[in-house]
C-alpha positions as CSV (number, residue, x, y, z in Angstrom):
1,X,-72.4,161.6,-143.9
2,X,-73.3,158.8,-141.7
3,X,-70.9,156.7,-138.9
4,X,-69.6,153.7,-140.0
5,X,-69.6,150.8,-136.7
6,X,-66.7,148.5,-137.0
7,X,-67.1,145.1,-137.6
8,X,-67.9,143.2,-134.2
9,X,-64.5,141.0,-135.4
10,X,-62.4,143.9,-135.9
11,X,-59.3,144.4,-132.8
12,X,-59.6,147.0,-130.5
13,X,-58.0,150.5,-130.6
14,X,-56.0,150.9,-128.4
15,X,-54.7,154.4,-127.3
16,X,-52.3,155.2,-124.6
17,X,-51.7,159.1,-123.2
18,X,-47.7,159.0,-123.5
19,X,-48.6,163.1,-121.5
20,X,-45.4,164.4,-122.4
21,X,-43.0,161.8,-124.0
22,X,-39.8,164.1,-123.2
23,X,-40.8,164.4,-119.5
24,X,-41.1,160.7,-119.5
25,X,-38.2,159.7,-121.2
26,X,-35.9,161.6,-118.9
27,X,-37.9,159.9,-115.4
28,X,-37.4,156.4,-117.1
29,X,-33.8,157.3,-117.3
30,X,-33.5,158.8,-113.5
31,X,-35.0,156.0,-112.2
32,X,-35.8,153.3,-114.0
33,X,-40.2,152.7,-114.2
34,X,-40.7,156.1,-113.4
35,X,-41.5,157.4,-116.8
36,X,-44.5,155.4,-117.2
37,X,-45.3,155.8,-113.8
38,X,-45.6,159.8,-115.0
39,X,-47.8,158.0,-118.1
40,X,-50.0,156.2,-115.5
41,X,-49.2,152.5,-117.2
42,X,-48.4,151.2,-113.5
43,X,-48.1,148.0,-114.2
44,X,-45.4,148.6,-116.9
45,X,-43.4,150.7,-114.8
46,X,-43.7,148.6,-111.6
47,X,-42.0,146.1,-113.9
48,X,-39.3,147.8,-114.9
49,X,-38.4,149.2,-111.2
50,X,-38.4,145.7,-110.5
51,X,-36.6,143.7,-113.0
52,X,-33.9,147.0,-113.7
53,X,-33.4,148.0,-110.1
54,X,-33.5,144.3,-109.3
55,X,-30.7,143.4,-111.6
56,X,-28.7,146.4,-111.0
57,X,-28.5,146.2,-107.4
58,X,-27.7,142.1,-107.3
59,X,-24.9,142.9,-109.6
60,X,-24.0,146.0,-107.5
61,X,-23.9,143.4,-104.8
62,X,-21.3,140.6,-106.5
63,X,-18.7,142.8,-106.0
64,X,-19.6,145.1,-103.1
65,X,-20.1,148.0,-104.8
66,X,-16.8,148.3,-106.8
67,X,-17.7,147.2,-110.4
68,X,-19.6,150.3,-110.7
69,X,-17.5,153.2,-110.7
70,X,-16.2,156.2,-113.2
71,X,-12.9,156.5,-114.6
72,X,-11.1,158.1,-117.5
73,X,-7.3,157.8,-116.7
74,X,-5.1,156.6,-119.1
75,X,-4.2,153.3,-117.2
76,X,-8.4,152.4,-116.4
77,X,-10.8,153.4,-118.8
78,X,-14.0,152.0,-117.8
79,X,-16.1,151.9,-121.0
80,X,-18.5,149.5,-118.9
81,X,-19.8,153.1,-117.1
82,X,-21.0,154.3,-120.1
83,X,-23.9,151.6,-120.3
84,X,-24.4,151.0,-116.5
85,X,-25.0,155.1,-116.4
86,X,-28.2,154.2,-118.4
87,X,-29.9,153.3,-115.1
88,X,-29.8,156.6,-113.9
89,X,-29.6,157.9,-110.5
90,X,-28.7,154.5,-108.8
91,X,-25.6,155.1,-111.1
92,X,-24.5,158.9,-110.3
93,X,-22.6,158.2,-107.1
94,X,-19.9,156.9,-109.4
95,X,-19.2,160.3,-110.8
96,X,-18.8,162.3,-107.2
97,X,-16.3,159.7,-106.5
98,X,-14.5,160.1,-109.8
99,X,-14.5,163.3,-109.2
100,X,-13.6,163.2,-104.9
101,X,-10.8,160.9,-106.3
102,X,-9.2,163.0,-109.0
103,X,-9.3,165.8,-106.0
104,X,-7.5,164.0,-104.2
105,X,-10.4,163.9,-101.5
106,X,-11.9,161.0,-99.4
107,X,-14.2,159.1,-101.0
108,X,-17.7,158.9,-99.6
109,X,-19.5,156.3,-98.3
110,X,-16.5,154.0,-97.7
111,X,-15.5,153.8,-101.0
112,X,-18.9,152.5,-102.8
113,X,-18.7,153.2,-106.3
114,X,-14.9,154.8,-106.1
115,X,-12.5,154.4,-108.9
116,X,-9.5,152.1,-107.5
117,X,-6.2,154.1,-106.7
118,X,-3.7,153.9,-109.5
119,X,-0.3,152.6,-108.4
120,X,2.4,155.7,-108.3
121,X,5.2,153.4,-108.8
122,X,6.3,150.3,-110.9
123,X,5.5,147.6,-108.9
124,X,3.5,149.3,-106.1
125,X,0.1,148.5,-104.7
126,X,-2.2,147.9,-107.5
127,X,-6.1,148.3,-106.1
128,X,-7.7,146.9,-109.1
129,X,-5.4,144.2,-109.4
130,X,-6.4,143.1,-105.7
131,X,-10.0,143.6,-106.9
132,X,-10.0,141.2,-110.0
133,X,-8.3,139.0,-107.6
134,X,-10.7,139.1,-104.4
135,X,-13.9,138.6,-106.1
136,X,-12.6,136.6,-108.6
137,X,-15.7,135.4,-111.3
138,X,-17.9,137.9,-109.3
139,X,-16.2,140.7,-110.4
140,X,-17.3,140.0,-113.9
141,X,-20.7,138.9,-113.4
142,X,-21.3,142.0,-111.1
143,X,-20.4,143.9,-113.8
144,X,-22.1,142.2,-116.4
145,X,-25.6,142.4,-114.3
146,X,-25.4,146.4,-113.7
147,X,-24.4,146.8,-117.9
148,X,-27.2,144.8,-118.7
149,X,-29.6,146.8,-116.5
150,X,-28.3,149.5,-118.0
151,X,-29.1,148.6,-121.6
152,X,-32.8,147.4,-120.3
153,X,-33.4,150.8,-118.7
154,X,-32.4,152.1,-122.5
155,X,-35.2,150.0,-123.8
156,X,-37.6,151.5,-121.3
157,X,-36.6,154.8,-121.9
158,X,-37.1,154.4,-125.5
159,X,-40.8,152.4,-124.2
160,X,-41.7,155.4,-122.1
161,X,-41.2,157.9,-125.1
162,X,-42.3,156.1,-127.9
163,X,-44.8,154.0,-126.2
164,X,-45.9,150.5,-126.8
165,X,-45.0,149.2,-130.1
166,X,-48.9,148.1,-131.4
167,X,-49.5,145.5,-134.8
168,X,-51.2,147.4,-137.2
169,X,-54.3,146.3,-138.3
170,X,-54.5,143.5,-140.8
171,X,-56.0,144.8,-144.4
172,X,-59.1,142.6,-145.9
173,X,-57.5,140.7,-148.6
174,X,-59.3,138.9,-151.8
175,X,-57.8,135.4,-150.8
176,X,-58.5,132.3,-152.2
177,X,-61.0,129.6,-150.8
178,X,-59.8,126.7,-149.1
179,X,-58.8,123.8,-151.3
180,X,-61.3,121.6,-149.4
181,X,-64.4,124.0,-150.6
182,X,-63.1,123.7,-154.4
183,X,-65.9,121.5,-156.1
């Protein structure tokens, strides 16, 4: 049986050592570019560091820290959590808060990423009310921006354990010849 060369026309193979796509998957999600740091694709995972991490942290920004937070009363679910938690570590603070909060305990680092204090009493203080209210349009932009950096770090994550989506080769097809070489 003899080697077959391909055609000098034909596109290069590409292969790409994913190492292992479960370890990769689950770095992507801790912190975002990671995973195909692991996978040694640099460039790719610089990117994603960048452009995730970048929009996560402006967002986090907007609002100083308090569109990001965790909460499951009945008064303030905040579904938004569910996709900004998709960026992984820079997201976890949210959850010791929660949980500092629900204990009754001081929150942490002044308050960043803390659930807002529910008012006891008709009429009494309401903290996200004041929020909504303080940062105005920020509050929803700043919220928007760290969901959307969630959902990119999802497409990552998917990136780092699937790995780059490649065209498949086109098949050699009987086609016609050009009208213009018809006689």
């Amino acid at each position: 049986m003899t080697a077959t060369t391909p055609p000098a026309d034909a596109p290069e193979i590409v292969e790409v050592d994913l190492r292992d796509p479960l370890v990769a998957a689950v770095l992507a999600w801790l912190w975002p570019g990671a995973g195909h740091v692991y996978q040694r694709r640099y460039a790719k995972g610089a990117l994603f560091m960048v452009c995730i991490l970048g929009t996560y942290f402006f967002g986090l920004a907007l609002a100083d820290g308090k569109a990001v937070y965790a909460s499951w009363t009945p008064t303030d679910r905040r579904l938004q959590y569910i996709c900004q938690v998709f960026v992984g570590a820079p997201a976890l603070p949210a959850l010791v808060q929660n949980y500092r909060v629900m204990h009754d305990k001081v929150p942490l680092f002044g308050g960043l990423m803390a659930p807002p204090r529910q008012p006891v009493l008709p009429n009494a203080y309401d903290e996200l009310a004041s929020w909504h209210e303080d940062y105005n349009k920020l509050w929803e932009l700043s919220t928007l921006y760290t969901l959307v950096a969630g959902l990119l770090n999802v497409l990552a994550i998917y990136d780092a354990f699937a790995g780059p989506v490649l065209p498949a080769p086109e098949e050699e097809t009987e086609r016609p010849p050009p009208d213009d070489e018809i006689d």
